[in-house]
C-alpha positions in Angstrom: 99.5 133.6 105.0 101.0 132.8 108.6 102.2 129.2 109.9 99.6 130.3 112.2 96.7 130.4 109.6 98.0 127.6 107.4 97.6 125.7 110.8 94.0 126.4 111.6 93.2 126.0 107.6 94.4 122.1 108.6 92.3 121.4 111.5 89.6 123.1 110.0 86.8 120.5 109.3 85.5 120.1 105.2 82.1 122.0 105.0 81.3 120.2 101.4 77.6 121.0 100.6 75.3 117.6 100.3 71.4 116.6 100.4 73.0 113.4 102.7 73.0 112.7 106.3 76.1 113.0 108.1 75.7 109.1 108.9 75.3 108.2 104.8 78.0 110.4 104.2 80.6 108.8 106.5 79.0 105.7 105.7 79.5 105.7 101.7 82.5 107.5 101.6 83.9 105.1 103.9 82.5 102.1 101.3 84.1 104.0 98.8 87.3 104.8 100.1 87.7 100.8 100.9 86.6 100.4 96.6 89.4 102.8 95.6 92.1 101.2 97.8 90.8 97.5 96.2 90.6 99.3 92.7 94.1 100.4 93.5 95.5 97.3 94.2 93.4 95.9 91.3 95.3 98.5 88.9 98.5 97.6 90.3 98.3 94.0 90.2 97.2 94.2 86.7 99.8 96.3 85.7 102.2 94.2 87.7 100.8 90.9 85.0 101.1 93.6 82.1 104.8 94.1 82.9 105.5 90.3 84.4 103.3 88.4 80.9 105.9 85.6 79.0 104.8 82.9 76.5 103.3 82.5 73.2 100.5 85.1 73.3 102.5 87.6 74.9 101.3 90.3 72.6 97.6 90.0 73.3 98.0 89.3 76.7 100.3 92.5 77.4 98.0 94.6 75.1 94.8 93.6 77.0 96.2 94.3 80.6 97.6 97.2 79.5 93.8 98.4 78.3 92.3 96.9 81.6 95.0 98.7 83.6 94.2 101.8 81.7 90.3 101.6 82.4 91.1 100.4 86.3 93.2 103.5 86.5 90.8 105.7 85.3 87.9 105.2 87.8 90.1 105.8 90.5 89.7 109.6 90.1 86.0 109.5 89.8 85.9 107.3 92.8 87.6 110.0 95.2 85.8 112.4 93.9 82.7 111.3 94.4 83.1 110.7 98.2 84.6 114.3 97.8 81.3 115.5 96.4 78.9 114.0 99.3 81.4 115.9 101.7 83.3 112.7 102.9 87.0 112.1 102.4 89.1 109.5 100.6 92.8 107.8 101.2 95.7 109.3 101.6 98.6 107.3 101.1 100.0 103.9 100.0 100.0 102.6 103.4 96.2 103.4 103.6 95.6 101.6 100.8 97.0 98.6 102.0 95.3 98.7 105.8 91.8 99.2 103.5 92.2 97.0 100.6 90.3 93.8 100.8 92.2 92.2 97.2 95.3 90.4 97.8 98.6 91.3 96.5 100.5 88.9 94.3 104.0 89.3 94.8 105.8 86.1 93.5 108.2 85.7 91.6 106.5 84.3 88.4 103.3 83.5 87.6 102.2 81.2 84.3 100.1 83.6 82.3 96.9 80.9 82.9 97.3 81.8 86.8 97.7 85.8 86.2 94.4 85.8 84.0 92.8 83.6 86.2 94.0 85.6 89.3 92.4 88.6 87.8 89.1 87.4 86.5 88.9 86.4 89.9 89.4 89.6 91.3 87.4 91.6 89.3 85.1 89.2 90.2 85.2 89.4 93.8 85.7 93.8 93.0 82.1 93.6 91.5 80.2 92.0 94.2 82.3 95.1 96.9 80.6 97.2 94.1 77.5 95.7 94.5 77.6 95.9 98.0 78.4 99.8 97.6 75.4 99.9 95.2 73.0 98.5 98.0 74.5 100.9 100.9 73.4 104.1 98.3 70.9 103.2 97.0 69.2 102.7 100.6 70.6 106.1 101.0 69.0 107.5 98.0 72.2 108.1 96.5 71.3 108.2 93.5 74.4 109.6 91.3 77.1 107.2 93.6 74.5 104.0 92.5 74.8 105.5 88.9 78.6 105.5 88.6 78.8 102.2 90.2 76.5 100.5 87.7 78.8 101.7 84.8 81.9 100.3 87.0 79.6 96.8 87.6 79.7 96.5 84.0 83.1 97.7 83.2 84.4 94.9 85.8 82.1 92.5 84.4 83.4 92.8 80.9 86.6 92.4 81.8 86.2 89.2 83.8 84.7 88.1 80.8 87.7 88.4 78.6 90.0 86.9 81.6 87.8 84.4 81.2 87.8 83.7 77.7 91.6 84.5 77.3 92.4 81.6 79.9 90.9 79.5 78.0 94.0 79.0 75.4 96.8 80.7 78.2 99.7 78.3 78.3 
């Protein structure tokens, strides 16, 4: 293949296939590329608690943010993907992450382990009601499967404010 080709391949515009408007296309891939740059920063900042934990229940501490990173981690595929499917695109790079992401970053020095599961709860917290914000946008759209996948995610962010929540009750 030619420079010449390779050049025309990049300008070309996607053609995905999809029962949506063009508008509900733009406008949940859009929802969902600003979900995977939060989910992002979600996954890093609980990784960043998993590496950063100290005290007396370090072990169950690191252990759980090391399952919640895991599970965070793990919807970021399906969520470019999906916006892939309706024929949208998704983010590109750490610096669009950050001009997207709507979770704030924690970058101090140390932080008791009360404050990092309370941080996160938090988060999560504030993660489900973007998803359920998402879920409203889709399922106006009749988009069905996105409204699906988000309902598992609801619940999957959910649970683990829950056991933020329980945990920082005996942090410190």
């Amino acid at each position: 293949m030619d420079r010449r080709n390779i050049e025309d391949r990049r300008k070309s515009p996607l053609a995905t296939p999809t029962g949506l408007k063009p508008e509900a296309t733009a406008d949940i891939s859009g929802a969902l590329a600003a979900l995977l740059a939060d989910t992002f920063a979600l996954y890093l900042k609980t990784k960043n608690f998993h590496w950063h934990m100290s005290g007396p229940h370090f072990r169950d501490y690191h252990l759980m943010l090391d399952e919640q990173g895991d599970q965070i981690f793990a919807a970021t595929d399906a969520i470019a993907e999906r916006a892939r499917k309706i024929g949208g695109t998704t983010i590109r790079s750490i610096g669009h992450i950050s001009r997207l992401q709507r979770l704030l970053d924690n970058d101090a020095g140390f932080v008791t382990p009360r404050d990092m599961l309370a941080e996160l709860r938090d988060d999560n917290l504030r993660l489900v009601s973007f998803l359920r914000q998402t879920h409203e946008l889709c399922a106006a759209e009749n988009d069905v499967a996105t409204t699906s996948l988000l309902e598992v995610w609801i619940d999957d962010a959910e649970r683990r404010a829950w056991f933020l929540f329980e945990s920082a009750q005996s942090a410190d």
